[in-house]
VEXFI-14832 format. One record per residue: x, y, z of N, C-alpha, C in turn; residue number from 0; residue in one letter. Coordinates in nm, 4 decimals. Example, Ala and Ser with C-alpha at 12.3 -4.5 7.8 and 13.67 -1.06 7.14 Angstrom:
BEGIN
       n_c1       n_c2       n_c3      ca_c1      ca_c2      ca_c3       c_c1       c_c2       c_c3   resi   resn
     1.3190    -0.5690     0.7800     1.2300    -0.4500     0.7800     1.3200    -0.3300     0.7800      0      a
     1.2850    -0.2250     0.7080     1.3670    -0.1060     0.7140     1.2900     0.0030     0.7870      1      s
end
This chain:
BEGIN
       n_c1       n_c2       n_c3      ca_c1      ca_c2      ca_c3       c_c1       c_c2       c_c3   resi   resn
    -1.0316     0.3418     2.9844    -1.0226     0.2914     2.8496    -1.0053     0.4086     2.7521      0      x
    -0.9243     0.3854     2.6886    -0.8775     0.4972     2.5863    -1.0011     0.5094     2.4501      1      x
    -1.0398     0.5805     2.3919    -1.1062     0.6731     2.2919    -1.0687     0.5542     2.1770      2      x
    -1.1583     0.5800     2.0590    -1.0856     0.4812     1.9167    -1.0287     0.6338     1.8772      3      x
    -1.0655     0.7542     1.9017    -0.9632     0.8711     1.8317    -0.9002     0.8951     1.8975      4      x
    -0.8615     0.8747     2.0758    -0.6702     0.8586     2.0473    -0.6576     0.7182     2.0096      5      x
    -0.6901     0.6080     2.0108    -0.5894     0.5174     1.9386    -0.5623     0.5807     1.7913      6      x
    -0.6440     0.6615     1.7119    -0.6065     0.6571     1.5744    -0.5073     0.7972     1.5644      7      x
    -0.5283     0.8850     1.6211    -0.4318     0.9887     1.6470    -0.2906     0.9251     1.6751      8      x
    -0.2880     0.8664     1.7726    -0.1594     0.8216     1.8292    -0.0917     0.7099     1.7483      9      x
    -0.1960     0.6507     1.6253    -0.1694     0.5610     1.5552    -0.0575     0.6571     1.4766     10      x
    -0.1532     0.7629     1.3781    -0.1268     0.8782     1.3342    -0.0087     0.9519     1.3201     11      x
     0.0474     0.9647     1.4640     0.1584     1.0098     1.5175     0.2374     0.9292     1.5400     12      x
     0.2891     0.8212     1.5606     0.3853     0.7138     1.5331     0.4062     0.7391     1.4211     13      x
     0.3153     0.6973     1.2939     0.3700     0.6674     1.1633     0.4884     0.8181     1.1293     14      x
     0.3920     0.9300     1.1467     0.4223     1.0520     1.1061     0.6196     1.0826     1.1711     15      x
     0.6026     1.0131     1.2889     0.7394     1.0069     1.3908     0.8245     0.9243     1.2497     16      x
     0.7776     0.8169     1.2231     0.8792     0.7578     1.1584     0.8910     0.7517     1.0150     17      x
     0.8222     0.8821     0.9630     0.8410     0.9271     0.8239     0.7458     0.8084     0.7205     18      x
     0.6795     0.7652     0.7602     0.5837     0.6460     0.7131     0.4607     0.7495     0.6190     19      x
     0.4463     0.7731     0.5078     0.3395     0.8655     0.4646     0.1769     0.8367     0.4921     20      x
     0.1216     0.9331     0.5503     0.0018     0.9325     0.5655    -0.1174     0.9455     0.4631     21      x
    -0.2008     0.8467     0.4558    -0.3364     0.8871     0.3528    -0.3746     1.0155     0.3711     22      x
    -0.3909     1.1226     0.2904    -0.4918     1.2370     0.2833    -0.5916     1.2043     0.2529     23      x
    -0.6197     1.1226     0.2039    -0.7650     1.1199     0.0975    -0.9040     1.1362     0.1793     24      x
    -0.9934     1.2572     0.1376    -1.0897     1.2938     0.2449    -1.1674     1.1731     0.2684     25      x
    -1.1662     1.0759     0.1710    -1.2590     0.9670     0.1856    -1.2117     0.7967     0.2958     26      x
    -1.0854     0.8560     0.2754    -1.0147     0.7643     0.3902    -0.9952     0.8117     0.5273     27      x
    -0.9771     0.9494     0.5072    -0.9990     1.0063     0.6492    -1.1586     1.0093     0.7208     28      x
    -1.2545     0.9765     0.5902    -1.3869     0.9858     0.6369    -1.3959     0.8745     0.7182     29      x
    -1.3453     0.7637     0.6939    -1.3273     0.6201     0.7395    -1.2574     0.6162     0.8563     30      x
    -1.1765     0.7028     0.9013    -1.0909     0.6770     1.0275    -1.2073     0.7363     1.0979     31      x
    -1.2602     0.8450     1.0595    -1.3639     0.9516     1.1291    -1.5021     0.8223     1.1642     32      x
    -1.5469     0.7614     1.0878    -1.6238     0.6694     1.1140    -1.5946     0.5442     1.2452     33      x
    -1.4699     0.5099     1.1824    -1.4768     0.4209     1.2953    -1.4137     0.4489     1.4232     34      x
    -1.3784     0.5596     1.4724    -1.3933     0.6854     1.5708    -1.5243     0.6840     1.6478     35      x
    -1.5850     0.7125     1.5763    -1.7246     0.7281     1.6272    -1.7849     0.5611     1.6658     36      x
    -1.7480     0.4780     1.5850    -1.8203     0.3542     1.6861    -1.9304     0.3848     1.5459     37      x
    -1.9242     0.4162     1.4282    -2.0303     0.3971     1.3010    -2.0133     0.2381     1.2582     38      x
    -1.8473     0.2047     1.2484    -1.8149     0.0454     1.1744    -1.7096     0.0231     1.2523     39      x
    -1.7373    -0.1274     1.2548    -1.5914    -0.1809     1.3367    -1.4539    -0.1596     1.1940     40      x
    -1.3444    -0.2424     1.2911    -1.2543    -0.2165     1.2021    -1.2730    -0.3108     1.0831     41      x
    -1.2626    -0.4241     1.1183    -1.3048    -0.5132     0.9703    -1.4097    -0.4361     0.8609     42      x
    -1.4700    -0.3620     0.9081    -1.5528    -0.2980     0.7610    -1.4878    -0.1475     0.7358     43      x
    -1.3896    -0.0575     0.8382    -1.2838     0.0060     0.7944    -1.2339    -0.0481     0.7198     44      x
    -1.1525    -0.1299     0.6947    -1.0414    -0.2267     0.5967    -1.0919    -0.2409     0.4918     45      x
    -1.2571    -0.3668     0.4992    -1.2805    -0.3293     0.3738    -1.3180    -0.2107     0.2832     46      x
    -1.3781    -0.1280     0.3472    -1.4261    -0.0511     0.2897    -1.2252     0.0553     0.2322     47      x
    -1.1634     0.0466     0.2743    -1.0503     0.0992     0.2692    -0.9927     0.0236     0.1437     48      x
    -0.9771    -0.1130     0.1566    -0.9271    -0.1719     0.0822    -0.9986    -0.1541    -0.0884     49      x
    -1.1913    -0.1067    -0.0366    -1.2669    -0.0531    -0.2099    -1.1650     0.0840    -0.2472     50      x
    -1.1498     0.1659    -0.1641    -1.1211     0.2413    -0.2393    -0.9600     0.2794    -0.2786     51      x
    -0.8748     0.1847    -0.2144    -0.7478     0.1964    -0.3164    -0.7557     0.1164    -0.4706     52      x
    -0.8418    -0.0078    -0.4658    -0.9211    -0.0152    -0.5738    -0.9463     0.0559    -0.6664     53      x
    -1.0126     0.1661    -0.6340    -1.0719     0.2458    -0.7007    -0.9588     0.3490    -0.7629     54      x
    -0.8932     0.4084    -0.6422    -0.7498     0.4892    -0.6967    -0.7126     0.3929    -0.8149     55      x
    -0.6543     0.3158    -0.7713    -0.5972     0.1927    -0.8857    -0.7002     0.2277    -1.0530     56      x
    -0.7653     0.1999    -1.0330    -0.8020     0.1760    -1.1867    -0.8288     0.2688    -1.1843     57      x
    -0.8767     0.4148    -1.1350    -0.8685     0.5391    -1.1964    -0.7161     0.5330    -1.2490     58      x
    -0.6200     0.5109    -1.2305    -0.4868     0.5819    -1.2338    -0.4686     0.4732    -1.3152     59      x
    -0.4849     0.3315    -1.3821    -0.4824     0.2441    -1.5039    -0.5647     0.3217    -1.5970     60      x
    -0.6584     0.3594    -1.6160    -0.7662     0.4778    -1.7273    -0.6594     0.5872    -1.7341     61      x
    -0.6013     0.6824    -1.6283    -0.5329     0.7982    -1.6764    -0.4115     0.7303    -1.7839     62      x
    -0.3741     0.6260    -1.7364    -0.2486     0.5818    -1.8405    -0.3064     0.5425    -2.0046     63      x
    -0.3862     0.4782    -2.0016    -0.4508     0.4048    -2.1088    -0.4991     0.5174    -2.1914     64      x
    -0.5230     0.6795    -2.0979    -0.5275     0.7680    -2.2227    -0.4706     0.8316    -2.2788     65      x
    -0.3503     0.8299    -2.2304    -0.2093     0.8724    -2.3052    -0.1946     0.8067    -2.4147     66      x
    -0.1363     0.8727    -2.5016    -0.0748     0.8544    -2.6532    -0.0249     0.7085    -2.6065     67      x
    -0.0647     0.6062    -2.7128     0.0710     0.5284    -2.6878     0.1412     0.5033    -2.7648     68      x
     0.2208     0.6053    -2.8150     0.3966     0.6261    -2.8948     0.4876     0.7016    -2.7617     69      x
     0.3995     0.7594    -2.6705     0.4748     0.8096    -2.5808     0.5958     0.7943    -2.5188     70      x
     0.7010     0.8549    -2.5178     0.8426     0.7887    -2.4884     0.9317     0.7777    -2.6182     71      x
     0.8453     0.7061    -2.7055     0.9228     0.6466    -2.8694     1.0283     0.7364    -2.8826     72      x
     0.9877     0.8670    -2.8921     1.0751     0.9904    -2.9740     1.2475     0.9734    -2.9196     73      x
     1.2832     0.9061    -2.8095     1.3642     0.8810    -2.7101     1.4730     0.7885    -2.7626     74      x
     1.3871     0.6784    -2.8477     1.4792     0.5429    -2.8987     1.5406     0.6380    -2.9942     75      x
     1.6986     0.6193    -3.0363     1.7504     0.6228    -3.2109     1.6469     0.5272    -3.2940     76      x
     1.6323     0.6166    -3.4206     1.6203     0.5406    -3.5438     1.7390     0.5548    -3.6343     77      x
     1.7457     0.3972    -3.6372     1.8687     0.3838    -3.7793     1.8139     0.3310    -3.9230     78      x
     1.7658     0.3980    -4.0481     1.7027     0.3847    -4.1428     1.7717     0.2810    -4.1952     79      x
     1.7332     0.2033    -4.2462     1.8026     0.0577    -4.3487     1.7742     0.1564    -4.4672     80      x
     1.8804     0.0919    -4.5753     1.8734     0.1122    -4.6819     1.8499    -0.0478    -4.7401     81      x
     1.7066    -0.0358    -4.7886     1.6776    -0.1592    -4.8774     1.7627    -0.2479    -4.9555     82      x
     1.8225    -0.1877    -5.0204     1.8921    -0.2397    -5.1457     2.0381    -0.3076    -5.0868     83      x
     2.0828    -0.2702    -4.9905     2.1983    -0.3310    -4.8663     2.1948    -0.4080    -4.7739     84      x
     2.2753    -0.5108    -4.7893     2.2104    -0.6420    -4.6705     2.3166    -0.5888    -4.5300     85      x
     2.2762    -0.5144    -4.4274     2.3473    -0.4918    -4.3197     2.3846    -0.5885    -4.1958     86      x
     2.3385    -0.7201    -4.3042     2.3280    -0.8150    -4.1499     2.4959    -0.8593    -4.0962     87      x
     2.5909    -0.8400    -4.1590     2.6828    -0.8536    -4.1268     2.8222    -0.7787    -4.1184     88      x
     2.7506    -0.6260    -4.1330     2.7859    -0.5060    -4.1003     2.8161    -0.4794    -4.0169     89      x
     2.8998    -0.4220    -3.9341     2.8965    -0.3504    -3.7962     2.8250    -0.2301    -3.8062     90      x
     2.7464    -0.1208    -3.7063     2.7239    -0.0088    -3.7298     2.7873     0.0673    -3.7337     91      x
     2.7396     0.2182    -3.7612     2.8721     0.3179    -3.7351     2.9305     0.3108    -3.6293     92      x
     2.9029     0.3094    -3.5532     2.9970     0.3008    -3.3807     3.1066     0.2139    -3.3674     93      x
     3.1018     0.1003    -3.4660     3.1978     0.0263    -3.4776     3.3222     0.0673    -3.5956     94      x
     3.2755     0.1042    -3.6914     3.3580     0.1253    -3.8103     3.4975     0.2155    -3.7907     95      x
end
C-alpha cells in the first residue's frame, strides 16, 4: 500500500507535468503535510482548505477597497460643456 505522501507527491508531479499551478501557501502545504501524516482525513483537508482560500479572498477584497476610488478615472477624456450652449445636437469635434 502506497504512503498518503507519495500519493500527494505524485499528485504534485502530475499537475506540475501538465503546467497546472501549484499552491505555495505555507499554510496549505501545512495541510497536505497534515494529512500525510494520518493528523485529518481528506474531507477536513478540503474543508479546512476551502477556509482558507476564503480567507485569501477577502483579504484581497480589503486590499481593493483601500485603494483610492477615482483610480483609473485620470484615463477617461474629459469634454467640458460650456453652459450657456445646448450641445445636444451637436456632433463633437471628431465629427466636424
Amino acid at each position: 500500500m502506497q504512503s498518503r505522501r507519495d500519493i500527494a507527491d505524485r499528485a504534485i508531479a502530475r499537475a506540475r507535468a501538465r503546467g497546472l499551478p501549484i499552491d505555495t501557501d505555507p499554510q496549505i502545504l501545512a495541510l497536505i503535510d497534515q494529512w500525510a501524516e494520518g493528523a485529518i482525513d481528506a474531507a477536513e483537508m478540503r474543508r479546512r482548505y476551502c477556509v482558507r482560500l476564503a480567507e485569501r479572498a477577502e483579504a484581497s477584497r480589503m486590499r481593493l477597497k483601500k485603494q483610492p476610488s477615482n483610480a483609473g478615472e485620470a484615463d477617461w477624456p474629459v469634454f467640458p460643456l460650456d453652459d450657456t450652449t445646448d450641445t445636444a445636437d451637436k456632433p463633437g469635434p471628431e465629427f466636424e
